[in-house]
One Martini backbone bead per residue (centre of mass of N, CA, C, O) as a GRO file, in nm:
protein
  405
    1UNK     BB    1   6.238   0.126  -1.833
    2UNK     BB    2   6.523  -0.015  -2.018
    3UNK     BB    3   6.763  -0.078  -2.152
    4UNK     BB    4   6.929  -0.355  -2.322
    5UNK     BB    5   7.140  -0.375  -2.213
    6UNK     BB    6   7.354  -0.489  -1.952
    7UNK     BB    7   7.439  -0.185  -1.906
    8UNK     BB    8   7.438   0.127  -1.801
    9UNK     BB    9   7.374   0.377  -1.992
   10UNK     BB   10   7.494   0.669  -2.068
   11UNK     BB   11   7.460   0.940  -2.044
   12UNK     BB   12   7.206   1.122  -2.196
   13UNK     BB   13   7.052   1.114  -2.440
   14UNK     BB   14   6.710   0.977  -2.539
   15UNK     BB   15   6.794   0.914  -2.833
   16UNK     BB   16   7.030   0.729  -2.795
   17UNK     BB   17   6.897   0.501  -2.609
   18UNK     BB   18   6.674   0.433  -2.765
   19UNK     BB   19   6.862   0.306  -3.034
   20UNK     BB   20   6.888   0.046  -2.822
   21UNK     BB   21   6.663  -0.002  -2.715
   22UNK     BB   22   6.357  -0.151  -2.485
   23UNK     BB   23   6.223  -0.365  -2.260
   24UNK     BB   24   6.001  -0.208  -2.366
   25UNK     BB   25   5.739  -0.008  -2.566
   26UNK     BB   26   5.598   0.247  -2.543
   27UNK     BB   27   5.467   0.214  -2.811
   28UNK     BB   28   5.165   0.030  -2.842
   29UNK     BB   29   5.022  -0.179  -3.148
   30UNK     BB   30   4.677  -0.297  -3.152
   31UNK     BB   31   4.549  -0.497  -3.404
   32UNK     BB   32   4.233  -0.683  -3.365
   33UNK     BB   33   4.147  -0.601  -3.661
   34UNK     BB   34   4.003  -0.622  -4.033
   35UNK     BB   35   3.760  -0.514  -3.970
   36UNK     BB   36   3.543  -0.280  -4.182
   37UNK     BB   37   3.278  -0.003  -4.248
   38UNK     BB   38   3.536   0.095  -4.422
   39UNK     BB   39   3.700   0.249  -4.701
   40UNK     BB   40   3.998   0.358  -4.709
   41UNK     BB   41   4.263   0.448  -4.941
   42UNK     BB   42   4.495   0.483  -4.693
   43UNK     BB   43   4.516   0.189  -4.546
   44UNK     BB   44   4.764   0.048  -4.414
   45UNK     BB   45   4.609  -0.230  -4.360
   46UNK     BB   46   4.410  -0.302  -4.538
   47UNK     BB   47   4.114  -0.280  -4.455
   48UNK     BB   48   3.768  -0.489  -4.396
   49UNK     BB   49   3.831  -0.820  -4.372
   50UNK     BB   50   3.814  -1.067  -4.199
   51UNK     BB   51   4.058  -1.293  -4.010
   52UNK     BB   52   3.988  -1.587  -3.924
   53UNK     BB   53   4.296  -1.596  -3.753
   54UNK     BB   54   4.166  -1.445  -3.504
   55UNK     BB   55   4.236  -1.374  -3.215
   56UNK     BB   56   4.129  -1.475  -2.939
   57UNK     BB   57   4.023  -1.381  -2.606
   58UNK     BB   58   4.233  -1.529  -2.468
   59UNK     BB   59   4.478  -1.460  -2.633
   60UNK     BB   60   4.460  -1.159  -2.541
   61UNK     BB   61   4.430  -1.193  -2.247
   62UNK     BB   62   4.749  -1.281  -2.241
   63UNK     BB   63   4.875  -1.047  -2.326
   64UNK     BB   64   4.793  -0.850  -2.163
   65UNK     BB   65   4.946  -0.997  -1.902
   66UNK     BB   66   5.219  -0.936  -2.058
   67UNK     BB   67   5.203  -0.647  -2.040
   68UNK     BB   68   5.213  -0.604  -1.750
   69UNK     BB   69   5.466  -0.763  -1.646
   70UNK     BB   70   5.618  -0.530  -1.884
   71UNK     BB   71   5.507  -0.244  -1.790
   72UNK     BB   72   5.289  -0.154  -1.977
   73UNK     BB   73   5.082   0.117  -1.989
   74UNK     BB   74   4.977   0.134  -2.292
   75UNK     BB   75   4.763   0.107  -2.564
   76UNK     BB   76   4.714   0.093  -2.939
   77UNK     BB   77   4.394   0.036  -3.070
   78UNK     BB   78   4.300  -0.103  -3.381
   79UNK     BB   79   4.263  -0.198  -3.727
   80UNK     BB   80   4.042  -0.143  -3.824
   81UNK     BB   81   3.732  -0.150  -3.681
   82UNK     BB   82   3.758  -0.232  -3.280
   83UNK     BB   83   3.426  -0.222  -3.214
   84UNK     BB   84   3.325  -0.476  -3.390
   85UNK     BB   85   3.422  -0.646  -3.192
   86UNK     BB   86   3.238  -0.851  -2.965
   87UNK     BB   87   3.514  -0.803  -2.721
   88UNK     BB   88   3.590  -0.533  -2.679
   89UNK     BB   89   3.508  -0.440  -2.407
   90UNK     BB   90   3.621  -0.662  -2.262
   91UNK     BB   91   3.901  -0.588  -2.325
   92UNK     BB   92   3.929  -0.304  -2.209
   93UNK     BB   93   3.873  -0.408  -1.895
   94UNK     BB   94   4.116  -0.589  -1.864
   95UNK     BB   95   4.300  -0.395  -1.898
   96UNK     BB   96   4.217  -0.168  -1.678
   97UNK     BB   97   4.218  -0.409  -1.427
   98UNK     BB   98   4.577  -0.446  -1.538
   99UNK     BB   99   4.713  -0.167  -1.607
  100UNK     BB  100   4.605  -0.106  -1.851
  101UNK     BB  101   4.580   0.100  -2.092
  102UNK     BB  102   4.346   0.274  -2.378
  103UNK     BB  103   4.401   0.366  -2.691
  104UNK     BB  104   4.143   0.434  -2.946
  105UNK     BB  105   4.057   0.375  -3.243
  106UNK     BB  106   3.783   0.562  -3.442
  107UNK     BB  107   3.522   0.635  -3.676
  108UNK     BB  108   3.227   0.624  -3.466
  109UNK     BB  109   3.000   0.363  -3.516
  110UNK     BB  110   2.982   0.304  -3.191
  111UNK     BB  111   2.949   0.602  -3.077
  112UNK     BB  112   2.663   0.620  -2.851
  113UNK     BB  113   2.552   0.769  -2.585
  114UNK     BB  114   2.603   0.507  -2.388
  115UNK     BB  115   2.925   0.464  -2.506
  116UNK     BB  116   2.984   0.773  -2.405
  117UNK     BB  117   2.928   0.704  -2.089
  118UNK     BB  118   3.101   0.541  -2.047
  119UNK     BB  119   3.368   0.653  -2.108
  120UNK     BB  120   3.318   0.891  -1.884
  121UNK     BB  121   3.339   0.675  -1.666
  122UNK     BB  122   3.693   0.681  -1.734
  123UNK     BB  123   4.007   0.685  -1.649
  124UNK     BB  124   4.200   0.474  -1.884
  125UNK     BB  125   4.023   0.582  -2.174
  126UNK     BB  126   4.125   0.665  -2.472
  127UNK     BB  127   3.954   0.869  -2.787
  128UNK     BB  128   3.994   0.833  -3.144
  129UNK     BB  129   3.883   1.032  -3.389
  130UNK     BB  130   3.853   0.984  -3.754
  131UNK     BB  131   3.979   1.241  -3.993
  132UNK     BB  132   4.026   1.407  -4.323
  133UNK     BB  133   3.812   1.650  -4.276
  134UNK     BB  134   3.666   1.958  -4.209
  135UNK     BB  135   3.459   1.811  -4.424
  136UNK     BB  136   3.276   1.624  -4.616
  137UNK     BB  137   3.425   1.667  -4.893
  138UNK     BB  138   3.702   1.576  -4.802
  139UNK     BB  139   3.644   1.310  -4.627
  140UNK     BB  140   3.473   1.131  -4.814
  141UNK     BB  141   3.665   1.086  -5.043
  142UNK     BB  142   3.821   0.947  -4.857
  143UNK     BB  143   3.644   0.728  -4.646
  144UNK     BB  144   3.346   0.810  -4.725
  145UNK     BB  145   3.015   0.821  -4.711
  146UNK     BB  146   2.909   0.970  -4.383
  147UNK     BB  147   3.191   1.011  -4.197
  148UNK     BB  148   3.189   1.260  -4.073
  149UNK     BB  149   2.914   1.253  -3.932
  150UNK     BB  150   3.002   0.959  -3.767
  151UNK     BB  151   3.233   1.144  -3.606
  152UNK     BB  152   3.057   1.419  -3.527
  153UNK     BB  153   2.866   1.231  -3.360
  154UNK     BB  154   3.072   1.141  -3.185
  155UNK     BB  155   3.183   1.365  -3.054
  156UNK     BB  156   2.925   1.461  -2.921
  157UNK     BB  157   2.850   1.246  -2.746
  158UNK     BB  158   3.114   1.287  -2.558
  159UNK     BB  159   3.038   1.593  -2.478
  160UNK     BB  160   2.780   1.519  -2.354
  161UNK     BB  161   2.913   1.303  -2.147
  162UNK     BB  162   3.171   1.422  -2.033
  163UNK     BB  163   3.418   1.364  -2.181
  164UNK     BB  164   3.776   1.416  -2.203
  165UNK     BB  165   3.992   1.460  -2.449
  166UNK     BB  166   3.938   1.386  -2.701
  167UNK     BB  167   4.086   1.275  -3.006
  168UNK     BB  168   4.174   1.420  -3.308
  169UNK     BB  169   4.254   1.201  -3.630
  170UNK     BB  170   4.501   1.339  -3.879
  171UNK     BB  171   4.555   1.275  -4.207
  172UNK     BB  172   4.789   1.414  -4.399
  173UNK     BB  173   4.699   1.602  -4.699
  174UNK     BB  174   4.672   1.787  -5.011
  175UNK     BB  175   4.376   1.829  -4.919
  176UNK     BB  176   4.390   1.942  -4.595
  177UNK     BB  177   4.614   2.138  -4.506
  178UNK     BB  178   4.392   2.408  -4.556
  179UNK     BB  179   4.227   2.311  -4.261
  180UNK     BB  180   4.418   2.328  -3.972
  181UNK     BB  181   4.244   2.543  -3.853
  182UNK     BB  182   3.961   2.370  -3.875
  183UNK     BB  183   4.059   2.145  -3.702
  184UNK     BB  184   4.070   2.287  -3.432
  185UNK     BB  185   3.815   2.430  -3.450
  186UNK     BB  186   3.667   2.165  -3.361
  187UNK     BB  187   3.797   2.051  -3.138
  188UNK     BB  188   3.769   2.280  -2.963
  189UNK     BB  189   3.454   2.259  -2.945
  190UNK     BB  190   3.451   1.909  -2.825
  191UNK     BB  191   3.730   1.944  -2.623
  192UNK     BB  192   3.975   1.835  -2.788
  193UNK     BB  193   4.241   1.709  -2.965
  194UNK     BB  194   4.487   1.741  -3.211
  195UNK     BB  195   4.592   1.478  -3.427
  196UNK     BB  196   4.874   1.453  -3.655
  197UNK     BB  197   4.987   1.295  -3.927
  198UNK     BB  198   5.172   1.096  -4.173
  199UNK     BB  199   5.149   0.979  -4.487
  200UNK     BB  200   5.166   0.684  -4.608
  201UNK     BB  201   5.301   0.389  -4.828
  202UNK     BB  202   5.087   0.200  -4.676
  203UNK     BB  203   4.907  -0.029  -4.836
  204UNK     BB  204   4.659   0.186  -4.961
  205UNK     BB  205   4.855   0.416  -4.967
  206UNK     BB  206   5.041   0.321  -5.225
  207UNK     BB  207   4.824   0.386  -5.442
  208UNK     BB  208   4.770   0.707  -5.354
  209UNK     BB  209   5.058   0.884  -5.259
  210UNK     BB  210   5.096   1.051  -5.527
  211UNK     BB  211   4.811   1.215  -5.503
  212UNK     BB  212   4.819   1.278  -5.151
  213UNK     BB  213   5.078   1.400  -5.094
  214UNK     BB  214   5.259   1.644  -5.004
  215UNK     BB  215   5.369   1.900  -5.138
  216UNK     BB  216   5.651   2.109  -5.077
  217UNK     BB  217   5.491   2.343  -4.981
  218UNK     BB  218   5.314   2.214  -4.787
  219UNK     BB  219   5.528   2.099  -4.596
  220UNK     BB  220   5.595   2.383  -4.524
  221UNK     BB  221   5.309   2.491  -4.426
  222UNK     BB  222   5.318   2.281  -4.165
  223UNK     BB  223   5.561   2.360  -4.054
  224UNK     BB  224   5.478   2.655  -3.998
  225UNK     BB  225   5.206   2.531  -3.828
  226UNK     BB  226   5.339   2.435  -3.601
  227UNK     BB  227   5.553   2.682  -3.512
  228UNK     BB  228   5.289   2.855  -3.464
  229UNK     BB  229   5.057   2.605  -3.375
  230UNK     BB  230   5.159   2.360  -3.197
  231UNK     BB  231   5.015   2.412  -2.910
  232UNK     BB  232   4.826   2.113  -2.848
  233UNK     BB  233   4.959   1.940  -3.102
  234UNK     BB  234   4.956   1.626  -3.206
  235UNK     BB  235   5.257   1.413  -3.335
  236UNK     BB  236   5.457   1.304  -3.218
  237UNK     BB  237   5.682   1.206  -3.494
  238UNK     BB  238   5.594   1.178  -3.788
  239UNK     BB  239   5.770   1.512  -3.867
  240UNK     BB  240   6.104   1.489  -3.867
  241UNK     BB  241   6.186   1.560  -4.131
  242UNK     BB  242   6.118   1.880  -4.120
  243UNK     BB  243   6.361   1.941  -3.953
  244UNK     BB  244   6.525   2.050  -4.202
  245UNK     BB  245   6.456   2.349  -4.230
  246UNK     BB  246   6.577   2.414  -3.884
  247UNK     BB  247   6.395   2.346  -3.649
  248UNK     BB  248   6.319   2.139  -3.438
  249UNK     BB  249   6.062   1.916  -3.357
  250UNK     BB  250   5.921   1.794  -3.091
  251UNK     BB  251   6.044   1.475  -3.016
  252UNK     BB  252   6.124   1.143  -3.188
  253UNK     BB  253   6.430   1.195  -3.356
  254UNK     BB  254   6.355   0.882  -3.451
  255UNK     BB  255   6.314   0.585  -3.554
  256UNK     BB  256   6.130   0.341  -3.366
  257UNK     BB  257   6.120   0.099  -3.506
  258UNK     BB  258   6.198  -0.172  -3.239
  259UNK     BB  259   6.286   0.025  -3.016
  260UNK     BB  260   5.952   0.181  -2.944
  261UNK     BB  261   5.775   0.039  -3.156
  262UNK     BB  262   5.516  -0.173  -3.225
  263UNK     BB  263   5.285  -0.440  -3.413
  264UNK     BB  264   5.001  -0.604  -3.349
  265UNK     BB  265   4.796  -0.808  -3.494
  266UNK     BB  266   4.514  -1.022  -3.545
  267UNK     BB  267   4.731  -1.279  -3.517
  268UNK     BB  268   5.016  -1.225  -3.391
  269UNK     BB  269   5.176  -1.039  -3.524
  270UNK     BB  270   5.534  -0.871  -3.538
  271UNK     BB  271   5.582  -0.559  -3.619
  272UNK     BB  272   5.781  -0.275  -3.590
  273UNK     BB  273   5.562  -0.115  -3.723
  274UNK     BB  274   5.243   0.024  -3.814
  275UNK     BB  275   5.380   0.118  -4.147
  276UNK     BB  276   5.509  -0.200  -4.133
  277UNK     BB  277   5.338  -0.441  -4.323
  278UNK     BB  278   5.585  -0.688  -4.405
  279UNK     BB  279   5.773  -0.937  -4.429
  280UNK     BB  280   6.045  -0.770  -4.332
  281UNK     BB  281   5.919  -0.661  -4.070
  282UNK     BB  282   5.882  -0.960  -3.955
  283UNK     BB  283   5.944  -1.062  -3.625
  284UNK     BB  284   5.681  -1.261  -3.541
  285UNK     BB  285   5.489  -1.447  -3.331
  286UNK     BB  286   5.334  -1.536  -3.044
  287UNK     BB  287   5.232  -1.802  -3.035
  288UNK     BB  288   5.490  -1.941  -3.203
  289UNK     BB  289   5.757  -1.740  -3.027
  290UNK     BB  290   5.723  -1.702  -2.721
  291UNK     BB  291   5.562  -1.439  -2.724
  292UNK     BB  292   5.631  -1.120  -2.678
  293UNK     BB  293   5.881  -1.068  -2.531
  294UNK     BB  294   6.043  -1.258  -2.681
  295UNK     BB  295   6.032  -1.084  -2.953
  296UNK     BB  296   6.107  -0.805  -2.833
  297UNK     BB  297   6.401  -0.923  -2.708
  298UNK     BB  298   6.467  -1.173  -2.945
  299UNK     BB  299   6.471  -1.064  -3.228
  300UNK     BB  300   6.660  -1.002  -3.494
  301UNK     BB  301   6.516  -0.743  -3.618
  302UNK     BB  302   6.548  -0.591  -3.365
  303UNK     BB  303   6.891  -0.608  -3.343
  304UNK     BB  304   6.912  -0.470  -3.637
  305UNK     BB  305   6.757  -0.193  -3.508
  306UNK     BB  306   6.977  -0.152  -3.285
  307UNK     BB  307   7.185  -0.119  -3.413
  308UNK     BB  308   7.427   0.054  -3.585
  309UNK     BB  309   7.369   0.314  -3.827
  310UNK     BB  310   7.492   0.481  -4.122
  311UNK     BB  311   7.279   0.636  -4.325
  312UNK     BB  312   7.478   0.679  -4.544
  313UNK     BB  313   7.433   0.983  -4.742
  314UNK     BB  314   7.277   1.143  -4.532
  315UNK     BB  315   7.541   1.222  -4.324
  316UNK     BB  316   7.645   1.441  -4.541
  317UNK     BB  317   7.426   1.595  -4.432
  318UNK     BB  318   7.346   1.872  -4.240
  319UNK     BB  319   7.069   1.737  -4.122
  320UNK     BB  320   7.058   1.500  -4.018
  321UNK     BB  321   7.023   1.489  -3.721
  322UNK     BB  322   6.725   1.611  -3.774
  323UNK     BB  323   6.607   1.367  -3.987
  324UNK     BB  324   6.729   1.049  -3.979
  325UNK     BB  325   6.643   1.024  -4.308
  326UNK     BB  326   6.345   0.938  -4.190
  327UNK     BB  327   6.116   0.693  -4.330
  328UNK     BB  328   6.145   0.346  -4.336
  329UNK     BB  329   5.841   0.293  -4.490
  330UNK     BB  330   5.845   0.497  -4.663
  331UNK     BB  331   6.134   0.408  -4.845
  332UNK     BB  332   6.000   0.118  -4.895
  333UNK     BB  333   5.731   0.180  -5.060
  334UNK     BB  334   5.941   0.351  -5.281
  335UNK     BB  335   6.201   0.193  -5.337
  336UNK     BB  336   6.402   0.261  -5.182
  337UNK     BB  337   6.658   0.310  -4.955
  338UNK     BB  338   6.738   0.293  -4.625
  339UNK     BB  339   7.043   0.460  -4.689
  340UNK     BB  340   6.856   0.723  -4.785
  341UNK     BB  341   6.581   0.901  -4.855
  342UNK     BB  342   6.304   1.080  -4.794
  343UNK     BB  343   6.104   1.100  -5.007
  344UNK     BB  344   6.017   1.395  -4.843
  345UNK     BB  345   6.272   1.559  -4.869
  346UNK     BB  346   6.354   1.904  -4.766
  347UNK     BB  347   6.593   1.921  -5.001
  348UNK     BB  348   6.491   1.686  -5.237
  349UNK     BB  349   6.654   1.409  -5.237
  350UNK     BB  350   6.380   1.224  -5.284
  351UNK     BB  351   6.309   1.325  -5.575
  352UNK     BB  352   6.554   1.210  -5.734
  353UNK     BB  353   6.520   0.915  -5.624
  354UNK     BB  354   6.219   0.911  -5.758
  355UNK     BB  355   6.364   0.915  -6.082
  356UNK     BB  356   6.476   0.619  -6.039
  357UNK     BB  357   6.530   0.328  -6.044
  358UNK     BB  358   6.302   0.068  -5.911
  359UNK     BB  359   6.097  -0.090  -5.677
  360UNK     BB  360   5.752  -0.167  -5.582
  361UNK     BB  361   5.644  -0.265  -5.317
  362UNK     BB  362   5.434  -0.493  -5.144
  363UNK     BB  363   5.181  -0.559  -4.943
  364UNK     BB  364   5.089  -0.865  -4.780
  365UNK     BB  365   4.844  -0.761  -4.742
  366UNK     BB  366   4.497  -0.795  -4.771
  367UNK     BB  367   4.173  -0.683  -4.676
  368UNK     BB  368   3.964  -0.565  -4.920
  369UNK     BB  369   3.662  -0.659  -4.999
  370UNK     BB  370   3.707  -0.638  -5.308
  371UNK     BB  371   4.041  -0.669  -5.373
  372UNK     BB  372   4.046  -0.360  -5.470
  373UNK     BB  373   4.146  -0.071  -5.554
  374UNK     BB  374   4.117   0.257  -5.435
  375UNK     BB  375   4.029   0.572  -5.572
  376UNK     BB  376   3.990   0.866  -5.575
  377UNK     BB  377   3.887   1.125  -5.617
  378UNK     BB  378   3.870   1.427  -5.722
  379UNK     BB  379   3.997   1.697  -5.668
  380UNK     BB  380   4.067   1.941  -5.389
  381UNK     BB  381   4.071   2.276  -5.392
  382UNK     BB  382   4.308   2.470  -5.278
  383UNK     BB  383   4.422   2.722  -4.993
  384UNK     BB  384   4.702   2.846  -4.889
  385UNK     BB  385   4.957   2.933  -4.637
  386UNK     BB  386   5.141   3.216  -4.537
  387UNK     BB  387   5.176   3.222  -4.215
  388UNK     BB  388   5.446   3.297  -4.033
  389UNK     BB  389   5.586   3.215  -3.777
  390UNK     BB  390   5.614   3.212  -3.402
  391UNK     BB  391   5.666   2.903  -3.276
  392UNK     BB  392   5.728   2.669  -3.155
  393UNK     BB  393   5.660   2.336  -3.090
  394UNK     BB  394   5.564   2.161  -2.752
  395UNK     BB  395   5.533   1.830  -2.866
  396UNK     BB  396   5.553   1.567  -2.659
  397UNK     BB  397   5.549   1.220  -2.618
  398UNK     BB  398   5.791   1.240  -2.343
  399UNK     BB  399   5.648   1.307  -2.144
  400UNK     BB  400   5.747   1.293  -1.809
  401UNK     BB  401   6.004   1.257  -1.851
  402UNK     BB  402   6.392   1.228  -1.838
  403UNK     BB  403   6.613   1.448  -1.882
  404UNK     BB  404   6.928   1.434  -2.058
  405UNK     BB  405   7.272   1.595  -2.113
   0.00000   0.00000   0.00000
């Protein structure tokens, strides 16, 4: 994959060259559907029920044949939950067969001993299985009653099979930081690995966000549990706002939202990020707009996500550097501004944004079974991790990429 400038970029940081977009994406999330037999509260894409324009199969393996030419090298498949599609298995042959990776995030509701069995039989196809809880009381609370169970018996049957690695992913809640090292100590159970990630205000997270995303002192216990115990936990970008406590998190230290990831709905639609799903993030259609290539290296809204950002009042702070303002996502829809702070700044910046006056935009998609939001359970005890950092986090996206200095 190359810049997409005319001219070859100067040596130098890839965090610099990233920031001018490439022209294919690193990372590509392709939700297949948004149907979905659970109902998590803070569903970035209020998933629930399916979309009637869900892409056919001929038209998913189309995109698949274009990913293919672009030297897309693996896809993100999530939902809803695409394990429901009818033709979801046929679909990840056809990648595997075309030279596309596959890691598929699910709940976990169709992995039973067969396609455990097949699963490990693939050199091509990683496994994500959804926790928020490592307790079935922390877990069922976001996620529905069940879903814990639902889970860890789909990791089970996939350590019985033989899968090497499959990753279990956490999203941090205010509920569940203080269970970090019991997700460790899961993943570490059935040879897996923990991915967390960061709670975002996006689709049915937007409802729920204020009372789920984690308090300040949470925050630094995140990143002090980072900075201990980082090693072999996969973070993405996720967390790179927390870089402003003081060392950096390894990681892609910049919002890559149509520079380096976007993502395609079950409709064919091209939004920026995976937890920006608005219609301003809109970026085409592949159906309307002449292919996803088309869609991703010539669309205004990806031409203007890359060329230079001023950063706002934020590049006045010290800090701008290590956390380069925060998640575009996070704040539009706590209804920020882009060249804001991140509602999450752990400088401050960000709480007394959320004290003025704002609009907060809605989701365009609600895809919910009952048409409405649901709330939270009644709050989860805390117990609050005192242990001081020992070493930084060594987890990075890039690797295997080659670093310029």
């Amino acid at each position: 994959m190359t810049s997409m400038l005319q001219r070859p970029a100067p040596v130098g940081r890839l965090v610099d060259q990233f920031e001018k977009g490439l022209d294919a994406p690193i990372c590509l999330t392709w939700e297949l559907t948004y149907a979905c037999n659970l109902s998590c509260v803070h569903c970035l894409s209020s998933s629930g029920r399916r979309d009637p324009r869900e892409l056919t199969t001929d038209q998913c393996k189309s995109i698949i044949d274009e990913l293919q030419r672009m030297q897309v090298f693996y896809v993100n498949i999530g939902g809803g939950e695409p394990t429901v599609r009818p033709d979801f298995w046929e679909l990840v042959d056809y990648a595997t067969a075309h030279q596309v990776g596959v890691k598929f995030s699910t709940n976990g509701v169709r992995i039973d001993e067969k396609v455990a069995r097949r699963l490990a039989a693939s050199d091509y196809v990683d496994v994500q299985i959804s926790l928020d809880g490592a307790t079935a009381e922390v877990n069922d609370a976001v996620r529905g009653p069940g879903s814990f169970a639902m889970a860890v018996r789909a990791l089970e049957n996939l350590a019985d099979a033989g899968f090497r690695d499959a990753k279990i992913s956490v999203v941090v809640t205010r509920h569940n930081v203080a269970q970090l090292d019991d997700f460790k100590a899961l993943a570490d159970r059935y040879g897996a690995t923990l991915r967390i990630t960061r709670l975002r205000p996006s689709g049915r997270g937007a409802d729920v966000w204020d009372e789920l995303h984690p308090t300040g002192a949470q925050q630094r216990e995140l990143y002090d549990w980072l900075v201990a115990h980082g090693d072999g936990v996969l973070t993405g970008d996720s967390f790179f706002h927390l870089s402003a406590y003081g060392d950096a998190l390894p990681g892609l230290n910049l919002c890559g939202a149509g520079r380096v990831v976007c993502l395609i709905d079950p409709v064919g639609d091209v939004y920026a990020c995976p937890f920006a799903i608005h219609e301003q993030f809109l970026a085409g259609n592949i159906l309307s707009d002449g292919g996803f290539q088309q869609v991703w290296q010539h669309s205004e809204l990806f031409a203007d996500l890359r060329s230079p950002q001023t950063g706002g009042a934020c590049t006045k702070c010290a800090h701008y550097d290590a956390c380069r303002g925060g998640c575009m996502a996070a704040k539009f829809f706590t209804g920020l501004p882009m060249d804001g702070p991140d509602p999450e700044c752990v400088q401050g910046f960000g709480e007394a944004a959320l004290e003025s006056e704002r609009t907060v935009p809605k989701s365009s998609v609600d895809h919910s079974r009952t048409g409405q939001r649901r709330t939270p359970r009644a709050p989860v005890p805390l117990t609050l991790m005192t242990r001081p950092p020992a070493k930084i986090c060594d987890e990075n996206p890039l690797a295997g990429m080659t670093r310029s200095e």
